[in-house]
Every structure is written in C-alpha cells, then in structure tokens.
C-alpha positions in Angstrom: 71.8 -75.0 -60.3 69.1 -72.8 -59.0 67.0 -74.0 -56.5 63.2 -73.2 -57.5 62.1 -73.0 -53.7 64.7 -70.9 -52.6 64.2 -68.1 -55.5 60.5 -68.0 -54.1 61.3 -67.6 -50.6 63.5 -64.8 -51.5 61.1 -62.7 -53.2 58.3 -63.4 -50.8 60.7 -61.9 -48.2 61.2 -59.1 -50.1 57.8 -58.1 -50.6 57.5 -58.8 -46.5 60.2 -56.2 -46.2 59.2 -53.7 -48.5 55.5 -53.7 -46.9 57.2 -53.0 -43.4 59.4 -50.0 -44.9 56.4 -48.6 -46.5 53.9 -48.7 -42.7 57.1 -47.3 -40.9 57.4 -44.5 -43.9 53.6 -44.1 -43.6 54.2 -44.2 -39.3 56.9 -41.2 -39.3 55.0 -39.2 -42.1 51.4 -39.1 -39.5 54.0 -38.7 -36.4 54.2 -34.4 -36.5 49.9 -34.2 -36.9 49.4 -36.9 -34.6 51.2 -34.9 -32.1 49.7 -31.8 -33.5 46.0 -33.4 -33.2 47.0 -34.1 -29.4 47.8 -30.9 -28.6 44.0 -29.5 -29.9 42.8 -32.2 -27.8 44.4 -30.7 -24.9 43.7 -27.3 -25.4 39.9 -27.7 -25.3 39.7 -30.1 -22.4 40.8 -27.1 -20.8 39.8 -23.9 -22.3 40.8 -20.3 -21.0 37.5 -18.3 -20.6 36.6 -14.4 -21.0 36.3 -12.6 -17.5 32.6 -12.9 -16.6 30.4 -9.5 -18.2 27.7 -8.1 -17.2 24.1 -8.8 -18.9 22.1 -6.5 -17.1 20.8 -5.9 -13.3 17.8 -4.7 -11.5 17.2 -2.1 -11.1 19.2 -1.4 -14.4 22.2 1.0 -13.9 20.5 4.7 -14.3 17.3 3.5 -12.5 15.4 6.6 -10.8 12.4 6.1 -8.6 13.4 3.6 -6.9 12.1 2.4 -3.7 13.7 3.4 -0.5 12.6 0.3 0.9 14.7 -3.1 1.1 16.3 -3.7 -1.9 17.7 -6.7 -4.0 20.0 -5.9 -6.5 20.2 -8.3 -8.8 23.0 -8.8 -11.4 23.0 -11.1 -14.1 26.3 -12.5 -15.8 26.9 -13.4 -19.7 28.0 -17.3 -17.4 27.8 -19.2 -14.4 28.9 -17.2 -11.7 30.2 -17.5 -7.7 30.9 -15.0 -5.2 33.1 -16.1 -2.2 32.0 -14.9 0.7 35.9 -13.3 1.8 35.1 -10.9 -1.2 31.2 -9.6 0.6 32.7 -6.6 2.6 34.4 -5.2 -0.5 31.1 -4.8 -1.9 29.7 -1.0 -0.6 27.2 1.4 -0.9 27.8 5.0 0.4 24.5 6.0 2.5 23.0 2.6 2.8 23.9 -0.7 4.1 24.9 -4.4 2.0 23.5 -6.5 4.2 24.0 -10.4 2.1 25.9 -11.0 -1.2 25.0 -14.3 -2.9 25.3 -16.1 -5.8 23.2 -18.6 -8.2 24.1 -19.8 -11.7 23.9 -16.5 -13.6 22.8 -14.0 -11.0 24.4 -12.2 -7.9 22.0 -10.8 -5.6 22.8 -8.0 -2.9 20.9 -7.4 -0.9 20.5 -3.4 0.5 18.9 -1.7 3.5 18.6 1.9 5.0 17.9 3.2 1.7 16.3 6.8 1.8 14.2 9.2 0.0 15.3 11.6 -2.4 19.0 10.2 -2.7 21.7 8.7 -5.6 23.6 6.0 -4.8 26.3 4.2 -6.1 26.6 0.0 -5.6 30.3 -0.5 -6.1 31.1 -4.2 -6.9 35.0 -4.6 -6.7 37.0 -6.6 -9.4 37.1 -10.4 -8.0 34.1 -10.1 -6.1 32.9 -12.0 -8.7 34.2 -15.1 -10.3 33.5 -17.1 -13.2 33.4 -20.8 -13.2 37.5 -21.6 -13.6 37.8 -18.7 -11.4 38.4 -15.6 -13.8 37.5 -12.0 -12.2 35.0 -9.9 -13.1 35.5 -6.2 -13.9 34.7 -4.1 -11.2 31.1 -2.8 -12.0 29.3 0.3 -10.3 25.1 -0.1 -10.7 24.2 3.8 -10.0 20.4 4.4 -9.0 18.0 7.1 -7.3 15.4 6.7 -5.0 12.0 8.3 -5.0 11.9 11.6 -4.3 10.4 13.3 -0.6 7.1 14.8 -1.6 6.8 18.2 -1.7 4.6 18.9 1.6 2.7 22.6 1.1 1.0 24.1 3.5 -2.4 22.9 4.0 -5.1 25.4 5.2 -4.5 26.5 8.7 -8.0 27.0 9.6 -10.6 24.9 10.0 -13.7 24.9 8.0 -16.0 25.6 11.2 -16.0 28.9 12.1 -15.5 29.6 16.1 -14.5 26.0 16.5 -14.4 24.2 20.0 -10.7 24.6 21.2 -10.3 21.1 21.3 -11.0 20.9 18.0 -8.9 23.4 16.5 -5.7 21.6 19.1 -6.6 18.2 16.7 -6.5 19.9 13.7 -3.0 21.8 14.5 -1.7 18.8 15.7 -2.4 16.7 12.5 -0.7 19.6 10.5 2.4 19.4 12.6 3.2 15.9 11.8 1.9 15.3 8.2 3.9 14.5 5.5 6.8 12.7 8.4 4.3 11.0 10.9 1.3 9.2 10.0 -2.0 8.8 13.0 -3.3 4.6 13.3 -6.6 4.3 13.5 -9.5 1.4 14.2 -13.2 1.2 13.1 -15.8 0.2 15.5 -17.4 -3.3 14.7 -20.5 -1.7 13.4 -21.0 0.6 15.8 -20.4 1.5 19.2 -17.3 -0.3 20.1 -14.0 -0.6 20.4 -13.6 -3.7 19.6 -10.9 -3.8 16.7 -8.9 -1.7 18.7 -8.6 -4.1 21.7 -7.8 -6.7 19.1 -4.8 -4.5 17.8 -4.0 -3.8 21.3 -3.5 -7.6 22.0 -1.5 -8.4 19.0 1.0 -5.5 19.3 0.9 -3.9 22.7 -0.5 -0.8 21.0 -3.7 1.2 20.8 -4.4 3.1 17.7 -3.9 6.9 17.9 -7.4 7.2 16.9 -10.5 5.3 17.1 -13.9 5.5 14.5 -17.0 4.8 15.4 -20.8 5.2 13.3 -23.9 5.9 13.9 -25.3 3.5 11.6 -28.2 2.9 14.3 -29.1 6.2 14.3 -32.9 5.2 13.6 -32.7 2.4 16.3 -30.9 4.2 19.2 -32.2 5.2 22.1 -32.8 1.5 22.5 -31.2 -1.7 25.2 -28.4 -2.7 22.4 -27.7 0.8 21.1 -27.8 4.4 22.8 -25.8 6.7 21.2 -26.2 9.4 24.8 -24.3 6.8 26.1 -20.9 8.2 25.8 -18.8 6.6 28.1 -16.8 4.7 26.1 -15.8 7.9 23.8 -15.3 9.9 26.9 -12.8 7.0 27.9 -11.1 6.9 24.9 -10.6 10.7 24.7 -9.7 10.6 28.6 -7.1 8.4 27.1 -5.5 10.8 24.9 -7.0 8.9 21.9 -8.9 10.6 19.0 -12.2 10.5 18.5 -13.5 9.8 14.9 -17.4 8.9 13.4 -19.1 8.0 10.4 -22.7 7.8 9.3 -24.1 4.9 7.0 -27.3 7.0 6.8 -30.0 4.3 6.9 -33.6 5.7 5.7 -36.8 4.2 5.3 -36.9 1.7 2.2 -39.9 3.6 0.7 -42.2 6.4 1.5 -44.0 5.9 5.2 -42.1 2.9 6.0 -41.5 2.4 9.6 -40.3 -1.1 9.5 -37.1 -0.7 10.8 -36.0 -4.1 9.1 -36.4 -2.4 6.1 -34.3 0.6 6.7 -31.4 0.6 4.6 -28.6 3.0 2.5 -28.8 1.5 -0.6 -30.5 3.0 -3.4 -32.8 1.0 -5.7 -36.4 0.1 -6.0 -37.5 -0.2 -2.5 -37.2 -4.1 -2.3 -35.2 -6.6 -1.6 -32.1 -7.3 -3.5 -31.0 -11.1 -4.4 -28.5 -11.3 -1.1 -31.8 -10.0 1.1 -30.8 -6.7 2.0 -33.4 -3.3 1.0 -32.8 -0.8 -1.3 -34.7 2.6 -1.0 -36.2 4.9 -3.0 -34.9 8.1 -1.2 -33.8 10.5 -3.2 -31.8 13.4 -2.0 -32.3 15.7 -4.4 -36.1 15.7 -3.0 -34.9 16.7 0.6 -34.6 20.8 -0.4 -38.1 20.8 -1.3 -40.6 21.4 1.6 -42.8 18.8 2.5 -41.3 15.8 0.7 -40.9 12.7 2.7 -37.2 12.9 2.0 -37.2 16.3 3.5 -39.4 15.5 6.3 -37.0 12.7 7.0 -33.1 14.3 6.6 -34.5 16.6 8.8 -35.6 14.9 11.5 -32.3 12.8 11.0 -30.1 15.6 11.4 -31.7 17.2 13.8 -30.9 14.0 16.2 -27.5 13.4 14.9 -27.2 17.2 16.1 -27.8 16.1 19.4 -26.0 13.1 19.7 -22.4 15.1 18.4 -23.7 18.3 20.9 -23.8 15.6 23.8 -20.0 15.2 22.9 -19.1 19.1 22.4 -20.1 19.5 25.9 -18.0 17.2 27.1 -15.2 18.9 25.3 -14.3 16.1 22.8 -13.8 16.8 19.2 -14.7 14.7 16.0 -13.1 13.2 13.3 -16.6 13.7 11.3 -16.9 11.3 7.9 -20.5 11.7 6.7 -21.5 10.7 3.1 -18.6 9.0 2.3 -17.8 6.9 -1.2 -20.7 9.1 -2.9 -19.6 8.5 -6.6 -19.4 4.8 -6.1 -17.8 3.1 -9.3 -19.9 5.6 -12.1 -16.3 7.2 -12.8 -14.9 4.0 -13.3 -16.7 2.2 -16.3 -19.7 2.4 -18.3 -22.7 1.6 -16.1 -21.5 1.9 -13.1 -23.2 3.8 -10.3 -23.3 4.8 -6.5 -23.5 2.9 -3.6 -25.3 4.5 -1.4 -28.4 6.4 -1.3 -26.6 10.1 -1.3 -24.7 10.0 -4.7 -27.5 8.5 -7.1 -28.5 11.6 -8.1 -25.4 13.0 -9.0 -22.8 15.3 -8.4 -24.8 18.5 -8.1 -26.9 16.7 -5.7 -24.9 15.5 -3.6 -22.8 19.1 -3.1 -25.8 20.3 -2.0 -26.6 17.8 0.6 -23.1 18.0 2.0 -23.6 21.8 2.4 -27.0 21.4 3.7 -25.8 19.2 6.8 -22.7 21.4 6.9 -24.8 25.0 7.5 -27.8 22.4 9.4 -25.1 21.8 12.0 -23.9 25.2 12.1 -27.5 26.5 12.7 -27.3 24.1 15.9 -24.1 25.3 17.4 -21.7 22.1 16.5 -18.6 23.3 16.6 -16.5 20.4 17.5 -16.1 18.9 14.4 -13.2 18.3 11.5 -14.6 17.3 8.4 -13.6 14.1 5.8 -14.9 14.0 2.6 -14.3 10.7 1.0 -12.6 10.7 -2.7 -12.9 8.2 -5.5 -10.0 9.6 -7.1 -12.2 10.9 -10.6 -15.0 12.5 -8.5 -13.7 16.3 -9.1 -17.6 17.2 -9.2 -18.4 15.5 -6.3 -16.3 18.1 -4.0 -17.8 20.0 -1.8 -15.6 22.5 -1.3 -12.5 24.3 0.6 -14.9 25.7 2.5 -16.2 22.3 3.9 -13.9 20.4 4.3 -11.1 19.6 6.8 -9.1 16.4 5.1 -9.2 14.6 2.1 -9.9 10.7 2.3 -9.6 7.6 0.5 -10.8 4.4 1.0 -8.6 1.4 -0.8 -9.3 -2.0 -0.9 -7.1 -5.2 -2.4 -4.3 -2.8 -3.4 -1.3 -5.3 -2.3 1.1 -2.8 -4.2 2.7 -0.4 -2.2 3.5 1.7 -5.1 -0.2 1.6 -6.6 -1.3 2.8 -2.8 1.5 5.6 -3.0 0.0 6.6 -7.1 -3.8 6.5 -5.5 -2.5 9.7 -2.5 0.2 11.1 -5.2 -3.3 11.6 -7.5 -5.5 13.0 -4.7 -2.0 15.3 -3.5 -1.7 16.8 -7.1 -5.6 17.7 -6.7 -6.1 19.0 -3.1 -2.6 20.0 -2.2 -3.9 22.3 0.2 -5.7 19.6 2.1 -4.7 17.0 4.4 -4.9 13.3 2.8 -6.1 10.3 4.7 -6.1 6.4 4.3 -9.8 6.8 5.6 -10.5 3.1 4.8 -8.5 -0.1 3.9 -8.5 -3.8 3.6 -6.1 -5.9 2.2 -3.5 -3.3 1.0 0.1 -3.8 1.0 1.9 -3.4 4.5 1.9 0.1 6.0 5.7 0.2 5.9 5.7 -0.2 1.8 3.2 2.4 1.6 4.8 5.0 3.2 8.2 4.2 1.6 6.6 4.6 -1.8 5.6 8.1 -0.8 1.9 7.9 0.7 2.2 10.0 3.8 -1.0 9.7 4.8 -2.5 12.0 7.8 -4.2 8.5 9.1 -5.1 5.3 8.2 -7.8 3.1 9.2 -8.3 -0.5 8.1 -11.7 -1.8 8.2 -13.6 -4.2 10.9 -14.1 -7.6 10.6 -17.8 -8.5 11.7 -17.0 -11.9 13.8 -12.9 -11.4 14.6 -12.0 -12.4 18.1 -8.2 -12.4 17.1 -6.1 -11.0 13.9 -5.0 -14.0 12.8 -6.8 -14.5 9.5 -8.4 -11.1 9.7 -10.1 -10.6 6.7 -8.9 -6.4 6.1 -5.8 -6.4 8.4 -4.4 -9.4 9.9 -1.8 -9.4 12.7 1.5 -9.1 10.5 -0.1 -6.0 9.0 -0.7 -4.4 12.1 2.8 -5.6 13.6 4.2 -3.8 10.7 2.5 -0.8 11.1 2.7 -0.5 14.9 6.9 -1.3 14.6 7.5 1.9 12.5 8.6 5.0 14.2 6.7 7.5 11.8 3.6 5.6 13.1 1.9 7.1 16.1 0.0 5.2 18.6 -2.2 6.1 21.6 0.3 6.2 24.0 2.3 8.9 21.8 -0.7 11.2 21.7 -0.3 14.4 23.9 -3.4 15.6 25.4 -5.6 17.5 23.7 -8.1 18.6 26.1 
C-alpha cells in the first residue's frame, strides 16, 4: 500500500534535482563568455599605445628668420611624454650647440646656443630619444630652420660732410666705417650737462668705460657762470687724452617770449610763452622767423650760434673732434597720429623749416672755420621731409624708448637702413630697450648706442633707462667696443 508521505518526498526531490541540473546547464553554458569577458578586462587594464607623434614645435619645422640668439625648441607630442637623460647626446645640431634636453607632460624642450646669422640648420631628434608613457619610441624627427640673414652692409659715404675737416676728425669718421655693420661703439650721456657722471657709473658696475662719451650744452645761455663754463674743457680734453670719443648735443633753450631775459623762463618747448601744467615754459620762438633780418628770433639764433661757434672752436684747437647732434627729434610724434606735434621749439614749423635751419647752422659754422665736427641728424623713422640732406649729414640716428623687443629695435634700424643705406645708423638715444645682445642678434648693427641719464643715479641698480644687467650685457659682448679698445685718434 502506498505510502502518501513517501510519494511526496519523492517528487519534491525531484524537482530539487532538476533545479540543480538546470543552474549547472545554465553554469557551463555562461562558462566560454565569462572567460571571454575576462580576457577584455585584461586587455584594457593594459592597453598597447601608438608610438608618440608629433603635434607641432616652435619654431615650426621650415621656420626662416629665426633668431640667432639662444634658442628653445619646443616640441609638442599627440601624449604625455619623457626623455631620459642617457638618450640627450644623441640629440644634435650641425653648427650649433644642444646645450639641455627636457621633458614636461606634452612638450620636449631643447635648448640651443651658438646659433649664427645667415645659416640652415637641422635639429635631429633620434628615435627613442623620446618616449611615451609605457615607454613606446618616438620616430626620429628632424625640425629644419634658418636664421636671420647678415645684413647687407654698403658702403657708406667715405667723406665727411665738412669740407677740409680737422684730421682728427676725418681719423673718427674712418674708424666708425671700419667697424660698422660687425662692431658696435658704447656710449654715455652726461647728466645734463657737463659731466661724466653716467660713465663713471658704468665704469663701476662693469669695469668698463664707454667708447664714447655725450655731453650738451643745454646751459648755453647760462655758461660762463660758477656751476657751468663750457671754456672749461678739461674734462673733454681728459676724456679724449683717454682715447675716448667725444660727442655733444644741444637742447637749444631760447627766451620764453620776445625780450625775455629771465633765464628761469628760458626753455625748448614750443607753445604759448607760459607755463605748462607740470611748471616748465613754453616759447613762442619760431624758427621760421630767424632768416628774416631783424626778428627777435634772428637776432637771437644768431647770437646763439655765434657762441656755440666758440665753445666747439675752443675744442678744434685742442685737436679734439665732435660727435655733433644738434636739433635732434624735430618731427616729434606729428607722423605718428592725428594731432600730434613737435617737441621742441625747431620742428613746429615744419619740415621746410626746419631743413633750412639745419643748413643755416651747418654753412653758420662753416663761415667760422669749425671743422672738427661729424654730424647726427636724429630720425623719427616717417620724417623723410625732415632730412637735411647727404650733404649734411655724417650718421643717421635714432632715439628708442620702452622697446623691450629685440626684434622691434632690429625693424626700427632695418627701416632707417632701407632709407639711408648710404649712411651710418646709430642708437643715438635709449631707455628701456631690450638688452644690447638681443638687439644686435636681431640684426641692428648700430654704429653706437647711447642710453640715456638718470637725473639722481648714484648706482645702476634700479636705473630708470639702463640698469646694471643691461650694461653688463652690453659690456660682456665682444662686438662691443669700450674705451680701453679705442686706438688713438689724435
């Protein structure tokens, strides 16, 4: 007889048994993509990169005009990058020297030196120099690149502008030919006037004296007096006795109006005859007035020159030549926007003007026997009508201030070059401009540069125009020649 309990066990058994078939069927079916699913996992825990590529680099492969300065070359990678430092002397550069290879996420930078003008080069980056992050090499890469090119020196004019000038003169002038274009002449202002102040302070900072030093006769309508007498020479004749060049300005100071003696009032700046907002006087000289007889402007210029006449003949005797910069900066900013106008007293009447002056004071001098002097006229770089002349002048000059670029110094003398190529250029004033060294690696050769005084300096730290690391730089550089490298010119 059946047993009711039993039968029920049984079947509940069953169904136990069946259920464990069916997860063990389930079990061996999921088995191959389990393992398959495992093997993904694997795969991208631990993924085989591309070699690093190349994104781009700077300068960009193909670059011309380069610098021939220091140079970083910077390459940038498609992915994080190293680069060991056993693989750095694999990395070359025909003609120049690799002087640090580094690394930083994406970029390598190499860094380059004794780069010169005028030459291609080739940056040749080996295969493995480079690595990506799981330490796959990168291709080997060449970054080709030329640097600017060595300007085109022509023959500037061989004579000076003075007729018959003193020998000493003409020795200066051929001297400045013979190293323009591969040697450039330092040079210090006075502090105001009479001085050589600035150049002691170069002197203590680098060891040095400037080739040349600039003074001005700004106190021409003061001097003969206790604090200023320009027939006084001694401390020119010592600096020529030094083999150093002599150079001079002239901020023309005139009365502020019309028989005005007050020499408070006496002043280059043209306006209204008053007093401007900061305190200093304007004046209401006007230079086209001096060619006609009997004007007070006449009456004064010539009394003017015929003292300044004397002062430079004081120094022709004494066999010493001049640097001469009159009227400099005539056009002021009128070339460079709408309603702009000159600074000084000797350009407000314009271009036409002021040729004449310059050629007055040129043939004025001439009628008085000066002989010794080499003459600067000052460019503003869009002042064509402002030029005097071949005829009249000696060098070309430029004054630059808070130009930190080396290459916009270099475009300033490459415009003025592609104007007067048959003239001399010079840096004739500057103040915080980039370093010498960048300059003159851009391409400005120029005949001599001269940053600008600081009133109250006792040291160049801190100078305002030209503080000690500028002049370090310029005084380090072989193409820069200093007062002890000067032959003698007498």
């Amino acid at each position: 007889m059946n047993n009711p309990n039993r039968m029920k066990d049984m079947k509940i058994e069953s169904m136990v048994l069946y259920k464990c078939i069916g997860k063990l069927l389930i079990v061996l079916l999921l088995l191959p993509l389990f393992y398959a699913c495992g093997s993904d996992s694997s795969s991208q825990e631990e993924p085989q990169l591309d070699a690093p590529q190349l994104v781009s680099s700077t300068p960009a492969n193909g670059a011309v005009d380069v610098a021939d300065a220091d140079l970083n070359v910077v390459l940038t990678y498609d992915q994080n990058v190293t680069a060991p430092s056993a693989g750095h002397s694999r990395v070359v550069v025909a003609g120049a020297t690799v002087d640090k290879v580094s690394a930083n996420l994406k970029n390598v930078t190499i860094c380059l030196s004794g780069l010169e003008k005028g030459t291609n080069y080739n940056l040749v980056i080996p295969e493995g120099v480079v690595l990506g992050p799981t330490g796959v090499k990168a291709p080997q890469l060449t970054i080709s690149f030329s640097t600017v090119k060595k300007p085109e020196i022509k023959p500037v004019d061989a004579e000076l502008c003075t007729s018959d000038p003193l020998p000493q003169a003409k020795k200066v002038y051929d001297y400045l030919i013979s190293v323009y274009g591969s040697k450039t002449l330092s040079a210090s202002m006075a502090n105001v006037s009479w001085n050589i102040a600035e150049a002691e302070l170069v002197e203590k900072a680098t060891g040095k004296y400037p080739a040349i030093a600039f003074f001005d006769y700004i106190h021409l309508a003061w001097s003969p007096a206790n604090w200023i007498d320009y027939s006084d020479t001694k401390i020119v004749e010592d600096w020529w006795n030094a083999n150093g060049l002599v150079g001079a300005s002239w901020h023309w100071n005139v009365p502020a109006k019309e028989g005005d003696t007050d020499l408070n009032k006496y002043t280059c700046t043209p306006g209204n005859g008053t007093q401007n907002s900061d305190g200093n006087w304007t004046t209401t000289f006007r230079p086209k007035n001096i060619f006609t007889e009997g004007t007070w402007e006449s009456n004064i210029a010539k009394a003017d020159l015929e003292k300044m006449a004397g002062y430079l003949k004081l120094l022709q005797d004494k066999g010493i030549p001049v640097i001469w910069r009159p009227l400099h900066e005539a056009a002021g900013n009128i070339y460079e926007y709408n309603g702009g106008t000159a600074w000084f007293w000797w350009g407000i009447d314009g271009a036409e003007a002021y040729k004449k002056l310059w050629r007055y004071m040129f043939d004025f001098f001439k009628g008085k026997g000066i002989r010794n002097l080499i003459w600067v006229w000052t460019t503003q770089t869009k002042d064509a009508d402002f030029y005097p002349g071949d005829e009249y002048v000696d060098i070309i000059g430029r004054d630059i201030y808070s130009q930190t670029v080396g290459t916009d110094n270099a475009s300033q003398y490459n415009l003025i070059f592609g104007s007067y190529p048959q003239k001399m250029i010079a840096l004739s004033e500057c103040g915080s401009v980039a370093k010498l060294s960048e300059q003159w690696s851009a391409g400005a050769n120029w005949s001599f540069f001269m940053p600008w005084y600081q009133y109250d300096a006792t040291t160049l730290v801190g100078h305002q125009h030209a503080d000690q690391a500028w002049w370090k730089d310029a005084m380090s550089q072989d193409y820069v020649i200093t007062r002890d490298r000067m032959p003698s010119m007498k």
